[in-house]
N, CA, C and O of each residue as an XYZ file, in Angstrom:
336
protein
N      23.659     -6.289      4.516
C      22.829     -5.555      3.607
C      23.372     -4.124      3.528
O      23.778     -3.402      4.438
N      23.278     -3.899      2.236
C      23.838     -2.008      1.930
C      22.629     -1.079      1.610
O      21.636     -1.481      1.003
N      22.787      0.185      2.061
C      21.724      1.274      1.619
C      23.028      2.518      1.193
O      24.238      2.541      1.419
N      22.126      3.436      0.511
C      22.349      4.226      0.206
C      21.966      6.122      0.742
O      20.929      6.679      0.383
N      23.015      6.802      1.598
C      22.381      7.629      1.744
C      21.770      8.730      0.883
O      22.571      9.371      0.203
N      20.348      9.085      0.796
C      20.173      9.688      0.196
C      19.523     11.212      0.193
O      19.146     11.809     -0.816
N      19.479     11.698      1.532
C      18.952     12.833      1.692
C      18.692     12.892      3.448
O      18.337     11.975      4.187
N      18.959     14.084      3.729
C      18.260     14.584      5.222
C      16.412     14.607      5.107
O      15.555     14.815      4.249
N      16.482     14.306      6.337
C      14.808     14.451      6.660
C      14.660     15.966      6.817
O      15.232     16.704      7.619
N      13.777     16.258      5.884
C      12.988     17.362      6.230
C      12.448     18.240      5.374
O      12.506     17.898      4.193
N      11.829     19.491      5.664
C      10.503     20.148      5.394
C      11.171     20.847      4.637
O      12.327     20.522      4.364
N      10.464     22.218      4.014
C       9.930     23.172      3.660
C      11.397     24.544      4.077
O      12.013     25.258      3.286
N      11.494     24.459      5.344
C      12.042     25.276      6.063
C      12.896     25.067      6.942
O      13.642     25.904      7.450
N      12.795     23.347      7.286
C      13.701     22.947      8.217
C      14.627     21.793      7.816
O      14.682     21.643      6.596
N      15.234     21.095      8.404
C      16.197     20.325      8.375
C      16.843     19.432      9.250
O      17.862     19.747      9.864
N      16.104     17.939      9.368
C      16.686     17.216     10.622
C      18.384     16.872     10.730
O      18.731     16.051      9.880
N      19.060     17.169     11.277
C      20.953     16.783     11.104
C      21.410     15.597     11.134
O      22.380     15.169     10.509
N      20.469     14.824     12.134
C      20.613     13.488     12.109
C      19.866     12.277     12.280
O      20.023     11.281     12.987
N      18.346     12.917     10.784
C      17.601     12.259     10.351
C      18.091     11.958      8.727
O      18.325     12.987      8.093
N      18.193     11.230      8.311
C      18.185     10.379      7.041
C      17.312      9.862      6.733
O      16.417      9.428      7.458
N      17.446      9.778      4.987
C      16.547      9.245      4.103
C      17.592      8.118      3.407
O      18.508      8.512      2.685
N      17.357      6.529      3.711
C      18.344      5.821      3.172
C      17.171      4.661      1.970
O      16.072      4.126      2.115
N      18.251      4.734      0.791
C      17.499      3.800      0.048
C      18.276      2.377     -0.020
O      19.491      2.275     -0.193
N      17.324      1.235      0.155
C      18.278     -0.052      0.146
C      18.246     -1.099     -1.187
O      17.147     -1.534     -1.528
N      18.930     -1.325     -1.611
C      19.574     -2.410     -2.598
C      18.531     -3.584     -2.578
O      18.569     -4.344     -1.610
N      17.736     -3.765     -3.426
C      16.403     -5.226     -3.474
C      15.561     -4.896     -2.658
O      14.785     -5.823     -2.424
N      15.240     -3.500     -1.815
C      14.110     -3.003     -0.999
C      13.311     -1.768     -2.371
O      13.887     -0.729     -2.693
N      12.066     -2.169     -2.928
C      11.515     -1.579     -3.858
C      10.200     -1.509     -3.194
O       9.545     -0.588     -3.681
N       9.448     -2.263     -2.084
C       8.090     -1.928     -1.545
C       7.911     -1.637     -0.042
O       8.718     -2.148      0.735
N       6.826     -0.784      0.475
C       6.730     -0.239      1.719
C       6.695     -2.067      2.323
O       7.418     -2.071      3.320
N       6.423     -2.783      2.203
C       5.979     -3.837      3.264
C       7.683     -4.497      3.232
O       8.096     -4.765      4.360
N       8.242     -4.653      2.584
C       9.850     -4.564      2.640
C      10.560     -3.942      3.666
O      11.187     -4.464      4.588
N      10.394     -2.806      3.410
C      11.540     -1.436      4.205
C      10.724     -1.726      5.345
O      11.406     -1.826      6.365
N       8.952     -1.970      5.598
C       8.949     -1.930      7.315
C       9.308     -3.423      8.056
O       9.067     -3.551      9.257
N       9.751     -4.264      7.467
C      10.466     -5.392      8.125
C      11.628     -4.810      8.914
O      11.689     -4.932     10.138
N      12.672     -4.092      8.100
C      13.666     -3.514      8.726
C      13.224     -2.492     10.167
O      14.074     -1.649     10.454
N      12.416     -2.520     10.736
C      12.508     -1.717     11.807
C      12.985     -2.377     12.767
O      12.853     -3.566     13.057
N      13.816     -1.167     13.485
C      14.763     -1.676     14.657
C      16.031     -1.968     14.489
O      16.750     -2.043     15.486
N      16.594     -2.208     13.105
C      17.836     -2.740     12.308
C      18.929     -1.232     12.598
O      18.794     -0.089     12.162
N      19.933     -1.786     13.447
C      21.117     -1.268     13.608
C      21.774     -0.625     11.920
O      21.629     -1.319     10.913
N      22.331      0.473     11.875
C      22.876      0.871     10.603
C      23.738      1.853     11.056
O      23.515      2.852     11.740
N      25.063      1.287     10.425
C      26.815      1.820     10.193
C      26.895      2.831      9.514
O      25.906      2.645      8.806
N      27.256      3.643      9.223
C      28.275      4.745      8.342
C      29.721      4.918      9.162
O      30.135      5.203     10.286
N      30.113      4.623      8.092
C      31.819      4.607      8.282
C      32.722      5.756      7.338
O      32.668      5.901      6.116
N      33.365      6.336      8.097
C      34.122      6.751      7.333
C      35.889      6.806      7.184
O      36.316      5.665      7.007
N      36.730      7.608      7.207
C      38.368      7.556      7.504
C      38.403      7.657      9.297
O      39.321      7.190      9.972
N      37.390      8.252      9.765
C      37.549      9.287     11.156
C      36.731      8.144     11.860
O      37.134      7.170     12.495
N      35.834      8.437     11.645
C      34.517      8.421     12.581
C      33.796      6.825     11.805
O      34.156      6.225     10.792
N      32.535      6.491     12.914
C      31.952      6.011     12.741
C      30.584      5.555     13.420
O      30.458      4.803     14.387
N      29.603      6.183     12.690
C      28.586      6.875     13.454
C      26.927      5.748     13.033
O      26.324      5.698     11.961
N      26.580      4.898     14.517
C      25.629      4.178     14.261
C      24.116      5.306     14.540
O      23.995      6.422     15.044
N      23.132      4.308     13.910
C      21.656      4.783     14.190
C      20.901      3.970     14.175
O      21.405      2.854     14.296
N      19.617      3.996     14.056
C      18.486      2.850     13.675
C      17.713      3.587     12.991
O      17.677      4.780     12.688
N      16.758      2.177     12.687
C      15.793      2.439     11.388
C      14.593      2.545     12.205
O      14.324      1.703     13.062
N      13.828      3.610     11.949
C      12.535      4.024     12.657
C      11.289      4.186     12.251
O      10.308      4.295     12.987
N      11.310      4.215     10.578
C      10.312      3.749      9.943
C      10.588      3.811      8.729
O      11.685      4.197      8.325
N       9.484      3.384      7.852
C       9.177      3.833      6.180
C       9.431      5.183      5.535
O       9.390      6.018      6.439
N       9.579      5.534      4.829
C       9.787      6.540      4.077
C       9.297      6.502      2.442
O      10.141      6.335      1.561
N       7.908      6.666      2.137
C       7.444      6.342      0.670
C       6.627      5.164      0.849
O       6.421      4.475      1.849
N       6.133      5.070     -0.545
C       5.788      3.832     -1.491
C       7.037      2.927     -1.990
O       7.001      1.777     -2.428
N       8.037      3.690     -1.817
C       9.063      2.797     -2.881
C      10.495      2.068     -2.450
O      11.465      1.691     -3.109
N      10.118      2.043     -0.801
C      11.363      0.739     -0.320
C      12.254      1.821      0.632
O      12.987      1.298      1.472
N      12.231      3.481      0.542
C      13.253      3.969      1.498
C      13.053      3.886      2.928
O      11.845      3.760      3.126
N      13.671      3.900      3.957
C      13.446      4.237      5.519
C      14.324      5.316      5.862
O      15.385      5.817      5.489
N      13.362      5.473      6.799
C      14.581      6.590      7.827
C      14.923      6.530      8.731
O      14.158      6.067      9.577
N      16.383      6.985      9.173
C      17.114      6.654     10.165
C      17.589      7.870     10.881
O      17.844      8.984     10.422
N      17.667      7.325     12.378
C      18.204      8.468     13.387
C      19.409      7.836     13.632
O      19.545      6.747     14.191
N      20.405      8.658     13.133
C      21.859      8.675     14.044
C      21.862      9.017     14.938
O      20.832      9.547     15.356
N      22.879      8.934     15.673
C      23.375      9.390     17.238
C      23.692     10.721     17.574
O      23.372     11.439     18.522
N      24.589     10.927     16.298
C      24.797     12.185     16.326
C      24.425     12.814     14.238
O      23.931     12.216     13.282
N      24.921     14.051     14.387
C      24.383     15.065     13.065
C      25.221     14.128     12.225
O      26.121     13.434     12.698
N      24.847     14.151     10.858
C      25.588     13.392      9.988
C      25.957     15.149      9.207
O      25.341     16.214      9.169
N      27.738     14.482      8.508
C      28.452     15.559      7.452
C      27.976     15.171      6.431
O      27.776     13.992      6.142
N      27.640     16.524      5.484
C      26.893     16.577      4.114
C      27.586     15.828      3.560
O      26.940     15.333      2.636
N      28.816     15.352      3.607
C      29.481     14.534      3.083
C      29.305     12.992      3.182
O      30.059     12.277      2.522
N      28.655     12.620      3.721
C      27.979     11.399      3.977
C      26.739     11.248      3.160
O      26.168     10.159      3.205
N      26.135     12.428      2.245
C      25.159     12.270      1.223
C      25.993     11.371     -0.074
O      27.126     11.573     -0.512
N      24.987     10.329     -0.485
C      25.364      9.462     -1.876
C      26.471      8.271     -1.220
O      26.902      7.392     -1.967
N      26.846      8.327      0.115
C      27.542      7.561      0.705
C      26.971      5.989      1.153
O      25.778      5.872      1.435
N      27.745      4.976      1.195
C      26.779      3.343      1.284
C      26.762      3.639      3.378
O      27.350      4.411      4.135
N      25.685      2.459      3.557
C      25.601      2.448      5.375
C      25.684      0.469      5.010
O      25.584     -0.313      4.064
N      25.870      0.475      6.144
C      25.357     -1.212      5.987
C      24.434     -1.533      7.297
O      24.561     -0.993      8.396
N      23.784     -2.208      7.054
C      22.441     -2.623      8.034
C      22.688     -4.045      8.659
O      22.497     -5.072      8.008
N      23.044     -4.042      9.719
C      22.478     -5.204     10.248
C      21.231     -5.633     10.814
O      21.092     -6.797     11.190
């Protein structure tokens, strides 16, 4: 399964580094995206390759969010993850 990264977690003023907002491909409802909890998720890139998990819902409309291991590069925004 593929998602899409689509944004850092966070507020007003702050900014989690290696919290994500990922949207997934045929995931459109909250009772969807919270099946996926616990689901291992990849980002790959030339260098690196940096796992996390899925820790909960995010919305009405199918996103979750994920903690990496470590800070994700802004460059990893609009980038695919794959979920096992």
């Amino acid at each position: 399964m593929e998602g899409v990264i689509v944004n850092f977690r966070g507020g007003v003023h702050t900014q989690k580094g290696n919290h994500m907002i990922v949207k997934i491909d045929g995931v459109d409802k909250r009772e969807d995206a919270v099946k996926l909890l616990g689901k291992k998720v990849v980002w790959k890139s030339v260098k690196k390759e940096i796992t996390g998990e899925v820790k909960s819902a995010h919305g009405n409309k199918g996103a979750i969010r994920v903690i990496f291991e470590t800070g994700m590069p802004g460059q990893s925004l609009s980038k695919k993850v794959s979920i096992q």
